[in-house]
N, C-alpha and C positions, 0 to 999 in steps of 0.2 A: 314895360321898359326894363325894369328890372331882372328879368329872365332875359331878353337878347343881353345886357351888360354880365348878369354872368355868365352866359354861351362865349362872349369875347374875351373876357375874362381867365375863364379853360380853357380857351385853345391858344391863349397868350403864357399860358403855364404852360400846358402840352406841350408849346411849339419849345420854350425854354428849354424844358428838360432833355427835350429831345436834340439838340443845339450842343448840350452840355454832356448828353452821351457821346455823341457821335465824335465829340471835341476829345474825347477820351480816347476812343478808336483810332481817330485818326492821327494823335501820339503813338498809338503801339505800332501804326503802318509802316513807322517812318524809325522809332526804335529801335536801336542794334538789338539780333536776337542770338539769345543766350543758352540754347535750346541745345544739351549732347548730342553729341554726335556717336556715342555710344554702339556697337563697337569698333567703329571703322577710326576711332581716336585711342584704341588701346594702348598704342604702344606710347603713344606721346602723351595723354593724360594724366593728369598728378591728384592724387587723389588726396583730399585733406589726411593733416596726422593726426586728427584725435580720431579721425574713421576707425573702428574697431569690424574688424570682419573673423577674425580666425584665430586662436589660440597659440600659442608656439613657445618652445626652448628658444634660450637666444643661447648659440655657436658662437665662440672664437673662431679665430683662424689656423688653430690645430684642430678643431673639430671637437672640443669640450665642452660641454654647458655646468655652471657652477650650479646644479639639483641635487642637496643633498638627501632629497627621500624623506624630510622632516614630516609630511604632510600639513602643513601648515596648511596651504591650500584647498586640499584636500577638506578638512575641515571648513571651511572659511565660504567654499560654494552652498549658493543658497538650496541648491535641488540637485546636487548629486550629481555634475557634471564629471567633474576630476575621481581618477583614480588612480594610488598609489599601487604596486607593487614592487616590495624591498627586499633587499638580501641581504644575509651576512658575510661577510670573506676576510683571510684571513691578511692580514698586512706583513709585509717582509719581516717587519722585528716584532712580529709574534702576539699581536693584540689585533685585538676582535672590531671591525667597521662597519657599520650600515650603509650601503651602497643602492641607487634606484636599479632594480630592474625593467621595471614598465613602467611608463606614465601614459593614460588610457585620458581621453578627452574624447565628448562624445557633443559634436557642435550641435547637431539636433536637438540638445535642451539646453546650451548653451543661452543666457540673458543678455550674456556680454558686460555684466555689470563693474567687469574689472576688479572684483574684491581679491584675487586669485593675485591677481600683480601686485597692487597696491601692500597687501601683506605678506609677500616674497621676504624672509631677510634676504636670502641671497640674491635679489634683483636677479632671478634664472629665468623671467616669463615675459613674455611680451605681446601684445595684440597687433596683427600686421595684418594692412586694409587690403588683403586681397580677397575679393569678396564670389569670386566664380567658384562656388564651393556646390552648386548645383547637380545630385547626382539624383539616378532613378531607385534608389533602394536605400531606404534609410543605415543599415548595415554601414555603408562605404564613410555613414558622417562620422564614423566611431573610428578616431585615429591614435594610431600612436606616437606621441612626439619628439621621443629620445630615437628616431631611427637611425643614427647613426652608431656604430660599433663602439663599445665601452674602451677605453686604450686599458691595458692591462697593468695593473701595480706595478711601478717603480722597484727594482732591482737596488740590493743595498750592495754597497763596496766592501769588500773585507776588512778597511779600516772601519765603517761603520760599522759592521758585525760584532766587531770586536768590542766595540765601545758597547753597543750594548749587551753584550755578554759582561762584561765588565762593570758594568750597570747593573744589573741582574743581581749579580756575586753581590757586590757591593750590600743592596740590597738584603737578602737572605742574611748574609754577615751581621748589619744592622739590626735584622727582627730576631736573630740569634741573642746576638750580647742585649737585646731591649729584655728580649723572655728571660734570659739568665739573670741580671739586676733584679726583676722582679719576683722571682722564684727566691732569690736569696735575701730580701728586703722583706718579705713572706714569711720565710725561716725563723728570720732574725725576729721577727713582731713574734712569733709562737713560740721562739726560746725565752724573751723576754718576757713573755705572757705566763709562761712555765716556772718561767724564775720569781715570779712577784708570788704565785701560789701557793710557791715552797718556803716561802721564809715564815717565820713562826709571828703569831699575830701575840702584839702588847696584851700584860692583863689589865 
């Protein structure tokens, strides 16, 4: 008796589970399906914004990215993705600026781990979710991201010019009469130093 009550027994489980799959199943039958349409929904899909797919300079609307070449970044990649290339040029009133010429990002060992942003001072980098970045030759994943044309130093006015010519002078003037005071304050200690030598000592 007791081997046919557990034979009923099992198939009274069996029949359960089987009940309670199926009751599973036939929820997802009936389930809105939520399944991309990938990529015949290209153009209309939104893709989340914490999606990180591709590295990039963020552009004004003159066409400026604020990168000043610190390599901050550059440093800050875990594996050598970023790289800087800087130049010196010369600024209309006459002093020396460190300006980006290349900024080299190579997505192929890209982590995406966002430390490149995150320690931007200039907030110049931004990750944007465009992720069809699929090409047949690893070469192509090595981009450059300043590609658009440097706009050329600003032009000074000849009242600016002037002013700092004016500056300059000024200047030079100042480090002149600073050396002369010192030079004579100099003097003055070594004549007085001369003078105490010379006077005859008490007996």
């Amino acid at each position: 008796m007791s081997s046919v009550k557990d034979y009923f027994s099992s198939l009274g489980s069996g029949i359960l589970s089987l009940v309670k799959g199926m009751s599973v199943t036939g929820k997802e039958f009936i389930t809105p399906k939520i399944t991309e349409k990938y990529p015949e929904n290209r153009e209309t899909h939104e893709w989340p914004e914490r999606f990180r797919a591709v590295l990039e300079l963020i552009y004004d609307e003159n066409g400026n990215h604020k990168c000043i070449g610190c390599g901050i970044c550059e440093r800050s990649c875990p594996n050598g993705t970023i790289k800087l290339e800087t130049k010196i040029v010369d600024t209309p009133d006459g002093k020396k600026k460190k300006k980006l010429d290349k900024y080299i990002y190579d997505l192929g060992s890209c982590t995406f781990c966002q430390l490149c942003v995150t320690n931007c001072p200039q907030h110049a980098l931004k990750f944007k979710n465009d992720f069809e970045q699929a090409v047949f030759t690893r070469s192509k994943l090595v981009k450059q991201l300043n590609y658009l044309p440097e706009p050329p130093e600003p032009e000074l006015t000849p009242e600016q010019k002037a002013k700092i010519e004016a500056d300059r002078l000024a200047r030079i003037e100042a480090a002149k009469k600073a050396a002369a005071e010192k030079k004579a304050a100099m003097e003055k200690a070594v004549a007085e130093k001369a003078a105490e030598g010379e006077q005859p000592k008490s007996e």
